[in-house]
N, C-alpha and C positions, 0 to 999 in steps of 0.2 A: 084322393084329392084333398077333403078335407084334411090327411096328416099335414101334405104341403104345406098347407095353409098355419095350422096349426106352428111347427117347425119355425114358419116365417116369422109369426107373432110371436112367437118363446125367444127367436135369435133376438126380435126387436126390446122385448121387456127385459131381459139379459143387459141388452147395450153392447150385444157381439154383433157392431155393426156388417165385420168382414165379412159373418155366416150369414148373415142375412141377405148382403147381397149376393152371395153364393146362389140364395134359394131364389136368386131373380133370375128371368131371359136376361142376355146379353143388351136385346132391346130395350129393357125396362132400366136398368143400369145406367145404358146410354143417356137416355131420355132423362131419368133424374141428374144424371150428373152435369148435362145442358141445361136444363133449368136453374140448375143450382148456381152453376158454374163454380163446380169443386168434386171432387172424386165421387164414387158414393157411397163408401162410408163413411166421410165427412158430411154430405150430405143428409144422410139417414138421421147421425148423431146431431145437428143441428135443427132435424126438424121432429125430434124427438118429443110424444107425449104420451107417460106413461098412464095417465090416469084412463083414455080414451084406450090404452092397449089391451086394460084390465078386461074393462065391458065387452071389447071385441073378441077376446079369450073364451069369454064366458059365454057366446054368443055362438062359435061355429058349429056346437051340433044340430043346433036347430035350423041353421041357417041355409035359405032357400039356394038351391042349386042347381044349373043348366049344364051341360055337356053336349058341344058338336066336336065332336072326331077330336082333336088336339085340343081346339080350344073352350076353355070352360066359364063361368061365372061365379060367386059367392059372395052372398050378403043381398042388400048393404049388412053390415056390419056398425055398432056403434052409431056415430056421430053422423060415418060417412052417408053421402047422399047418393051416391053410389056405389055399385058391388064393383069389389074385389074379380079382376079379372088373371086366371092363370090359362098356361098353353103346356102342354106337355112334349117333353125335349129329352128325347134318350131316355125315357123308361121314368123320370121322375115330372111331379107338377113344378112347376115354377111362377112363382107370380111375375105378370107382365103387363100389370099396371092397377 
């Protein structure tokens, strides 16, 4: 889970918005790009901040973690005041919110 996690924050420091929403549920994709109202890798790339991506890198091994069946928790993370929530879909984690 941690890799997932991991993966997501490398595609976001990168600025490979597209892999990144790759490493999203369909759900979580949805959701940001209704909020945004704009796809979401446009959205991603707009709501872009690498300094907060750095610390949250440097944070996932330590970082506290829950698992029920598919769905998991991590963090907080950084800045955020909440944890990083993933589900697991076909064999890999996905962040889904």
């Amino acid at each position: 889970m941690r890799a997932g996690v991991r993966a997501y924050l490398g595609a976001l420091s990168a600025r490979d918005w597209p892999r990144a929403c790759r490493l999203m549920t369909a759900a979580a994709r949805r959701d940001l790009a209704d909020a945004a109202g704009a796809p979401c890798a446009r959205a991603l790339a707009d709501g872009a901040a690498s300094e907060e991506l750095a610390s949250a890198q440097r944070e996932v091994a330590g970082a506290d973690v829950r698992i029920r069946g598919a769905a998991a928790t991590l963090g907080p993370l950084g800045t955020a005041q909440q944890s990083l929530r993933l589900r697991r879909v076909a064999g890999r984690w996905l962040v889904d919110g």
